[in-house]
C-alpha positions, 0 to 999 in steps of 0.5 A: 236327380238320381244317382246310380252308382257303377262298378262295371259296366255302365262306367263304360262310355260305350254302354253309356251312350247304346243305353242311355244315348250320352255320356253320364256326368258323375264323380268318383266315390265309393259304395259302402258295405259291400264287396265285390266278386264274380259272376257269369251272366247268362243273358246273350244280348248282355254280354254281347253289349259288355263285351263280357261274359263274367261280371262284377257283381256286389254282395253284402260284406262281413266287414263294416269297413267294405268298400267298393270303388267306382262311379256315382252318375247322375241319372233321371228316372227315365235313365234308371228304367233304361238300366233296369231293362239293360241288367240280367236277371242276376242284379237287382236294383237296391239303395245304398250308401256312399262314403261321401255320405249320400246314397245311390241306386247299384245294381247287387246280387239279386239272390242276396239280400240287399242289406250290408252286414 
């Protein structure tokens, strides 16, 4: 099974359950190489879903030590489709490692190349 890693939104149980219909099982980790800023999301049906008009979003870090902190879900591929459907156009869906040595799909700047320094 999949792994989608979050740093925002879809750790929200509420977003969870409107996108996926349950709440997602998965386990603390950390996503390396990346780090994390702010960006305004523009997508109206987005914000109202979130309750939010500004957004984590990752970019690539200078540090190879970067790490950002949050959730890495288990997800079936149906559920990845779901939440391609559900991120604004300023996210991009790439594959990245975790410190606990695996990997996960996150969503990342879409404007940014998606390999970490």
């Amino acid at each position: 099974m999949p792994l989608l890693f979050s740093y925002g939104t879809l750790q929200d149980e509420r977003v969870q359950r409107a996108l996926f219909g349950r709440t997602l099982v998965g386990r603390k980790d950390c996503l390396l190489g990346y780090a994390q800023a702010l960006a305004r999301v523009a997508d109206p049906e987005f914000a109202r879903t979130s309750g939010k008009t500004h957004h984590a979003i990752l970019r690539p870090a200078r540090s190879d030590t970067a790490r950002v902190e949050g959730m890495a879900f288990e997800v079936t591929d149906a559920e990845l489709e779901h939440a391609d459907k559900y991120e604004p156009v300023e996210y991009k869906r790439v594959l990245a490692r975790l410190a606990s040595g695996g990997q996960a799909w996150v969503y990342v700047d879409a404007q940014i190349g998606s390999e970490p320094c």
